[in-house]
MMTF fields as JSON, N, C-alpha, C and O atoms, coordinates in Angstrom:
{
  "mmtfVersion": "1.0.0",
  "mmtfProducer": "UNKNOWN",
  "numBonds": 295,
  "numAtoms": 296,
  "numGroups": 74,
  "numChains": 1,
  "numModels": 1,
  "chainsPerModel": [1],
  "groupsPerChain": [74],
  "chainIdList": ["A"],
  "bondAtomList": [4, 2, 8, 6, 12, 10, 16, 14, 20, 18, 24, 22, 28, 26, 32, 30, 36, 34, 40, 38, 44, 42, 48, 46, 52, 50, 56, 54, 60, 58, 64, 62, 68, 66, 72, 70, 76, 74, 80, 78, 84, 82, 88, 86, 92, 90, 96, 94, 100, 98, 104, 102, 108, 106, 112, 110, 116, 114, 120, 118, 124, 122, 128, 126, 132, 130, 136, 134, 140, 138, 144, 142, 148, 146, 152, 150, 156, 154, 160, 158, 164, 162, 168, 166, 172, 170, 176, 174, 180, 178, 184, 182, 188, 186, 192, 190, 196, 194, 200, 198, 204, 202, 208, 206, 212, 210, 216, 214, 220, 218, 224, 222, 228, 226, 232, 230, 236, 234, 240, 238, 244, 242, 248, 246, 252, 250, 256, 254, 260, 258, 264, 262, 268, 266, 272, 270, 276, 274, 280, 278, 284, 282, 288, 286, 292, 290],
  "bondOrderList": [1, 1, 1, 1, 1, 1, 1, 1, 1, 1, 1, 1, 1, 1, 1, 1, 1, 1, 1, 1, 1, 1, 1, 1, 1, 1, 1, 1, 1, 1, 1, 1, 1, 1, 1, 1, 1, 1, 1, 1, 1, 1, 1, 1, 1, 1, 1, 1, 1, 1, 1, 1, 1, 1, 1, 1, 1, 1, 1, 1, 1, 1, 1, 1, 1, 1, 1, 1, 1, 1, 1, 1, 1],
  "groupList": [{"groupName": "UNK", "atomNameList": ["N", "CA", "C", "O"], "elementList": ["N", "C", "C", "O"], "formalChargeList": [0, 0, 0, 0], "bondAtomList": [1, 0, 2, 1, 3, 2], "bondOrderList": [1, 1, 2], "singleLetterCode": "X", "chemCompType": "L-PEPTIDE LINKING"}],
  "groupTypeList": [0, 0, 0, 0, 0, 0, 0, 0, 0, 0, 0, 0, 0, 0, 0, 0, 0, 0, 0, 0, 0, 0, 0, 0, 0, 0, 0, 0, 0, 0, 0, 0, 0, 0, 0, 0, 0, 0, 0, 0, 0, 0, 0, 0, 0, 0, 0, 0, 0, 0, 0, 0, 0, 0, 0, 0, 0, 0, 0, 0, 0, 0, 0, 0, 0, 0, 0, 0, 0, 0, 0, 0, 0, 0],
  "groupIdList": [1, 2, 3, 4, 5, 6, 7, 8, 9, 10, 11, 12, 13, 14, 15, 16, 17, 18, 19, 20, 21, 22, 23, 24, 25, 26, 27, 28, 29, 30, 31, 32, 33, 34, 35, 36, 37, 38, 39, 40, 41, 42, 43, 44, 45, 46, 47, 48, 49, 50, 51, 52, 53, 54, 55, 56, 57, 58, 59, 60, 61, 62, 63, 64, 65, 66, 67, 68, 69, 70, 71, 72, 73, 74],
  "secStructList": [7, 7, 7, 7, 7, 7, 7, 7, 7, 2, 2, 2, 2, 2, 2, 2, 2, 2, 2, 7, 7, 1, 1, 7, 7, 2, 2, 2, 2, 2, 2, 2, 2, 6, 2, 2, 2, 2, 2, 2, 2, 2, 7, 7, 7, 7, 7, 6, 6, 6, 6, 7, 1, 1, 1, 7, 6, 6, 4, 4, 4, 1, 1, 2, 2, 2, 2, 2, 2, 2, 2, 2, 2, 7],
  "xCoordList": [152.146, 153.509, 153.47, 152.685, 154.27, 154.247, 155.182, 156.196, 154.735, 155.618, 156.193, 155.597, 157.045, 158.305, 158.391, 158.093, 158.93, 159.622, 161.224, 161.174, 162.431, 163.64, 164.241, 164.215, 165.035, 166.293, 167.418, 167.72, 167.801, 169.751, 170.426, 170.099, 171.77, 172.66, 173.008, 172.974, 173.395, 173.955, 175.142, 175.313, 175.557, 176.493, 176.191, 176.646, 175.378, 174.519, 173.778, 173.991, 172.473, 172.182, 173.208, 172.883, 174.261, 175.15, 175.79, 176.216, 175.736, 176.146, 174.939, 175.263, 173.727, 172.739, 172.351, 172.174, 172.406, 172.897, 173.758, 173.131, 174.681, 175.884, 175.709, 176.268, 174.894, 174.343, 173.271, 173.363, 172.415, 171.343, 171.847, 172.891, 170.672, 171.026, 170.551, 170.437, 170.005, 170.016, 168.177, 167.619, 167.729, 166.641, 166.002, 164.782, 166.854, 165.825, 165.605, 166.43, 164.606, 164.17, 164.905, 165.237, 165.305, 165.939, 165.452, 166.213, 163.783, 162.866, 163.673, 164.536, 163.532, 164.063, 165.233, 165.549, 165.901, 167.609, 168.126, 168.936, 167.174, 167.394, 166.756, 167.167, 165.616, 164.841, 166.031, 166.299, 166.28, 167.164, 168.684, 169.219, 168.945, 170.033, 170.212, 171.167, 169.281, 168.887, 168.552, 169.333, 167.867, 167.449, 168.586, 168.922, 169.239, 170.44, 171.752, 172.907, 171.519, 172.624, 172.081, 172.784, 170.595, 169.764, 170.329, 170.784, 170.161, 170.491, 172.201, 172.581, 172.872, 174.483, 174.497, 175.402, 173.631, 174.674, 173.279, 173.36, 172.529, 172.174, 172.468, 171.99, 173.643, 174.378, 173.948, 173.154, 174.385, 173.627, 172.427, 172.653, 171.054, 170.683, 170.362, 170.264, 170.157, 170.512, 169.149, 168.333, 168.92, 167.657, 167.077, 167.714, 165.168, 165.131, 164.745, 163.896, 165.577, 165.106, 166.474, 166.782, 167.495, 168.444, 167.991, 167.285, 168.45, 168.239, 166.552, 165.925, 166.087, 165.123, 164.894, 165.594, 164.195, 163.872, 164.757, 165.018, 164.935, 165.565, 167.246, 167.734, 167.802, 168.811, 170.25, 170.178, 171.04, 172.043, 172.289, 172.445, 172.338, 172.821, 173.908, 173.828, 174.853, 176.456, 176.476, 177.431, 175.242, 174.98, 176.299, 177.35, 176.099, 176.959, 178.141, 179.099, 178.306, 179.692, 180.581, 181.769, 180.153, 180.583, 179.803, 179.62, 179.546, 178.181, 179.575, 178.986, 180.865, 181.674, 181.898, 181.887, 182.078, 182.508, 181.095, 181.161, 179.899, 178.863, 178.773, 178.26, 179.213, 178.889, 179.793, 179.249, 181.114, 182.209, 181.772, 181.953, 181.112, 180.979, 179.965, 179.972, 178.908, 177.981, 178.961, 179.256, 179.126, 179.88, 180.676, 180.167, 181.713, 182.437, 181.436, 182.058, 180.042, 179.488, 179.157, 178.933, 179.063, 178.516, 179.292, 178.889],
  "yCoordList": [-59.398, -59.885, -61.406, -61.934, -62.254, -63.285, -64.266, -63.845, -65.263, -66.035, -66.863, -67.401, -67.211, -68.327, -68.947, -68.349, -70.701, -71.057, -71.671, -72.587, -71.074, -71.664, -71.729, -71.16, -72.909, -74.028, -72.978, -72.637, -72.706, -72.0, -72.768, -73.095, -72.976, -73.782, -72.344, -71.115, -73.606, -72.498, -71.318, -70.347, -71.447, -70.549, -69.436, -68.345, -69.723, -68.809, -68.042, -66.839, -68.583, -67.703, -67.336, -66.225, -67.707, -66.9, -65.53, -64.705, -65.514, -64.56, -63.585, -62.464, -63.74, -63.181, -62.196, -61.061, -63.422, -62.709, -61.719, -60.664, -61.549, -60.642, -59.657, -58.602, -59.718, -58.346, -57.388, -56.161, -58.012, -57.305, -56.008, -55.682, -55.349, -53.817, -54.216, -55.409, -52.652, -52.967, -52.608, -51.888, -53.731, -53.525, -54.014, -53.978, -54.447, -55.245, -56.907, -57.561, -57.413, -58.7, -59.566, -58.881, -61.09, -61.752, -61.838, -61.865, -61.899, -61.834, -60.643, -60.885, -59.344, -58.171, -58.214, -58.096, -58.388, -59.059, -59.475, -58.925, -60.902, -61.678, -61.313, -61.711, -60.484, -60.125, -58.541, -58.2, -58.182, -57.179, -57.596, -57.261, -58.496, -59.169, -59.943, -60.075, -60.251, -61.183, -59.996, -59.474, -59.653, -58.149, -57.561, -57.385, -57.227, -56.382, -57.693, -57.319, -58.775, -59.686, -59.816, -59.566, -60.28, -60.334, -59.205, -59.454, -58.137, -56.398, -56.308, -55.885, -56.934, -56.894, -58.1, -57.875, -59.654, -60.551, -59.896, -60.296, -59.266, -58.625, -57.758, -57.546, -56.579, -56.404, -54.795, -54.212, -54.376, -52.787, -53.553, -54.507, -52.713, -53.211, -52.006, -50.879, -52.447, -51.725, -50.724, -51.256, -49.928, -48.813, -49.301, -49.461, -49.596, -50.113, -48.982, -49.18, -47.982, -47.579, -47.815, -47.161, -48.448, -48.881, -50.002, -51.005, -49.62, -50.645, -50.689, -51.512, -49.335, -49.115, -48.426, -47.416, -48.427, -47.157, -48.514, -49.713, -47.5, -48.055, -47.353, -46.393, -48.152, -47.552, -48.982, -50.152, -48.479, -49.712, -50.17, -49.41, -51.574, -52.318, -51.686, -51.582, -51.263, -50.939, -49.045, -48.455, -48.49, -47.055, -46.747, -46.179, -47.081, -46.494, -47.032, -46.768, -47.57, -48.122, -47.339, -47.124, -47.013, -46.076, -44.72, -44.25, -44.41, -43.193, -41.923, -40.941, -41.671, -40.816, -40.975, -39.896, -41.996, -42.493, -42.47, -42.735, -42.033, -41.868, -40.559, -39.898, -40.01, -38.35, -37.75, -37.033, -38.093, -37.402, -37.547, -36.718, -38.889, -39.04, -38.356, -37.893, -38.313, -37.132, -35.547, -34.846, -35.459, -34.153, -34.014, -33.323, -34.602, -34.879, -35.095, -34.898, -35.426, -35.211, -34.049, -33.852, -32.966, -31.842, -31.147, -30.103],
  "zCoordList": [-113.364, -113.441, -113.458, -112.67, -114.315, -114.391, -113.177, -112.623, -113.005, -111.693, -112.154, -113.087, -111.949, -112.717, -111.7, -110.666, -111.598, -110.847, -111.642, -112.463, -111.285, -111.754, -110.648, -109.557, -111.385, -110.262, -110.944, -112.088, -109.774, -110.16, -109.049, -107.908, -110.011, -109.154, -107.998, -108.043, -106.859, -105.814, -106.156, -105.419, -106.809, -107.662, -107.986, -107.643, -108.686, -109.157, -108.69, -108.84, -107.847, -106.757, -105.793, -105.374, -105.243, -104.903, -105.149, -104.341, -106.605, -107.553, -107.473, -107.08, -107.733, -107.586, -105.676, -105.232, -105.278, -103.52, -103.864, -103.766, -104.156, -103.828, -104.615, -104.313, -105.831, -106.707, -105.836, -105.825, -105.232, -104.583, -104.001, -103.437, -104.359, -104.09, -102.983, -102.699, -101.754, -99.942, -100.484, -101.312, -99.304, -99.552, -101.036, -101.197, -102.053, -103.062, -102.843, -102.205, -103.339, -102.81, -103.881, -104.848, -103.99, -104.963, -106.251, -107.218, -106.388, -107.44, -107.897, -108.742, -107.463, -108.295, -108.799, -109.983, -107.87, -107.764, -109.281, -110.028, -109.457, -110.589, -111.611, -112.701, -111.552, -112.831, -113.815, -114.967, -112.679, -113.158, -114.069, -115.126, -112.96, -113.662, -115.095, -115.862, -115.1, -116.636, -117.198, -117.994, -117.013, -118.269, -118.921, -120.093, -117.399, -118.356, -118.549, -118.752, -118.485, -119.151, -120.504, -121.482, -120.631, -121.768, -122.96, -124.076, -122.418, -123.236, -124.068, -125.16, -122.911, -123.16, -124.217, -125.02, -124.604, -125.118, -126.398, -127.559, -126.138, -127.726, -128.219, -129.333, -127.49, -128.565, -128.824, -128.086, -129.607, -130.128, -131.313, -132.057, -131.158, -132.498, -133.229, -132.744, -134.823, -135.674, -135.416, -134.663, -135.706, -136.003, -137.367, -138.408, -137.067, -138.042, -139.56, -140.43, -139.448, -141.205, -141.417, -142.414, -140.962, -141.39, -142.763, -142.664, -143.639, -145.291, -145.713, -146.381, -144.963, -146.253, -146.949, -146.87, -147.69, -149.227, -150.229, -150.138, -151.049, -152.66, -152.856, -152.258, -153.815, -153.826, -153.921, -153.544, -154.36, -154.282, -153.006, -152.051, -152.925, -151.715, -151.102, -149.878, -151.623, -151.388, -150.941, -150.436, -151.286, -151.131, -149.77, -150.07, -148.747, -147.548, -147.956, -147.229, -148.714, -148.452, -149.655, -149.412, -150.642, -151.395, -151.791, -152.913, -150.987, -150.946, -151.294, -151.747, -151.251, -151.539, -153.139, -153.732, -153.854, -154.874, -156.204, -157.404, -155.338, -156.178, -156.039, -156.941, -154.983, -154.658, -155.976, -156.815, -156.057, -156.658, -158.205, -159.097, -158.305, -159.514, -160.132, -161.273, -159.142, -159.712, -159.743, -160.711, -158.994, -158.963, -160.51, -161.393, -160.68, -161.939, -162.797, -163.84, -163.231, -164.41, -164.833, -166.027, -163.787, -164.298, -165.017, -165.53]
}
């Protein structure tokens, strides 16, 4: 495990104090906390076979309008 040393304003570790579960130490405290703040300001991410293979750029976005149209050629 890696050792950090960071300055948090008293605020902050304040904020961090008052998260602690019973019995977890501040190291855990704060490592937890950033992780899952880290997790939340990134967001959902996409799955990556999202936009691969071949095929028109626009495929999902009109994937009904190519369906029908195949359909209607037959």
């Amino acid at each position: 495990m890696a050792r950090r040393t960071v300055s948090l304003p008293q605020s902050v570790e304040d904020v961090a104090r008052a998260a602690a579960r019973d019995g977890e130490s501040f190291s855990a405290t704060v490592a937890r906390l950033i992780e899952r703040g880290a997790r939340a300001e990134q967001g959902v991410r996409r799955p990556r076979y999202v936009a691969s293979g071949d095929g028109p750029e626009d495929l999902g976005e009109v994937a009904e309008r190519y369906l029908a149209e195949l359909v209607d050629s037959r």
